[in-house]
N, C-alpha and C positions, 0 to 999 in steps of 0.2 A: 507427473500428472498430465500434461502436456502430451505425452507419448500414447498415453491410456486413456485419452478423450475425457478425464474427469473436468479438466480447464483446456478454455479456448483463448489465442490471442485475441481481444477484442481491437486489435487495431486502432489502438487510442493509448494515450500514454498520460500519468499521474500530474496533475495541473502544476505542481511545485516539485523544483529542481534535487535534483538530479533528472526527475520526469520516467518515475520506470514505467513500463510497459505495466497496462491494467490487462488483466483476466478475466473471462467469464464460466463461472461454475456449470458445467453443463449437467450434472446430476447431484446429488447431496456427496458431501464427503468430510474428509477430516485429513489436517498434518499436524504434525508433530514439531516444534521444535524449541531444542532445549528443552524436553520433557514435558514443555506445556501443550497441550492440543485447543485446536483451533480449528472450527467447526465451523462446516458452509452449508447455505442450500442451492440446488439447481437456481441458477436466474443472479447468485448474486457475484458482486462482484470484485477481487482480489487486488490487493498492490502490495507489492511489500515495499514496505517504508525504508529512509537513509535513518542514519544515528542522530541526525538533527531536527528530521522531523518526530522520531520518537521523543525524544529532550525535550522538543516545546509540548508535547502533551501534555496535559492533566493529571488525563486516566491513564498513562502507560503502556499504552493499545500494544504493544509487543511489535515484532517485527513485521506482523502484516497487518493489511485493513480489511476488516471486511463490511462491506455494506452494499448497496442498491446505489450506484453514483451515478450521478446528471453531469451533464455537460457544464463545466467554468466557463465564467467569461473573459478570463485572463492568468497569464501563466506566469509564476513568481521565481523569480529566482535565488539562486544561493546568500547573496549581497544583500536582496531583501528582507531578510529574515534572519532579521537581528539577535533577537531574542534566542532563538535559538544557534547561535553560532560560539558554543561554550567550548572554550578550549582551543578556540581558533585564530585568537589576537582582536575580536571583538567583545 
């Protein structure tokens, strides 16, 4: 996607740890994965999620986020995030 100008690096990275690299959707599109599709518009914006921050969700957001994100005021890391650290000796 990257390649084909559908996402851009927006030079900002995900507020909680591991911290991937966010995207910005530069026209509408769609991926695929694991059979499911996940569907963007231009403007918004992309992270794909670790196996922990999937675990603590709710909703089960799948491996990516998609939304319209603002700036955090602080970056959490692995150790904080308790809750979600299943399977890992917490």
């Amino acid at each position: 996607m990257l390649r084909e100008g559908i996402v851009a690096d927006k030079d900002t990275y995900w507020f909680r740890s591991p911290h991937p690299t966010v995207y910005r959707a530069q026209r509408e599109g769609a991926l695929s994965v694991a059979g499911t599709i996940y569907r963007f518009r231009a403007g918004d914006d992309l992270v794909f999620q670790c196996r922990m921050e999937r675990d603590e969700a709710a909703d089960d957001p799948g491996p990516v986020l998609i939304a319209r994100l603002r700036p955090a005021d602080a970056a959490r890391l692995c150790g904080d995030m308790s809750g979600a650290m299943k399977g890992m000796g917490h």
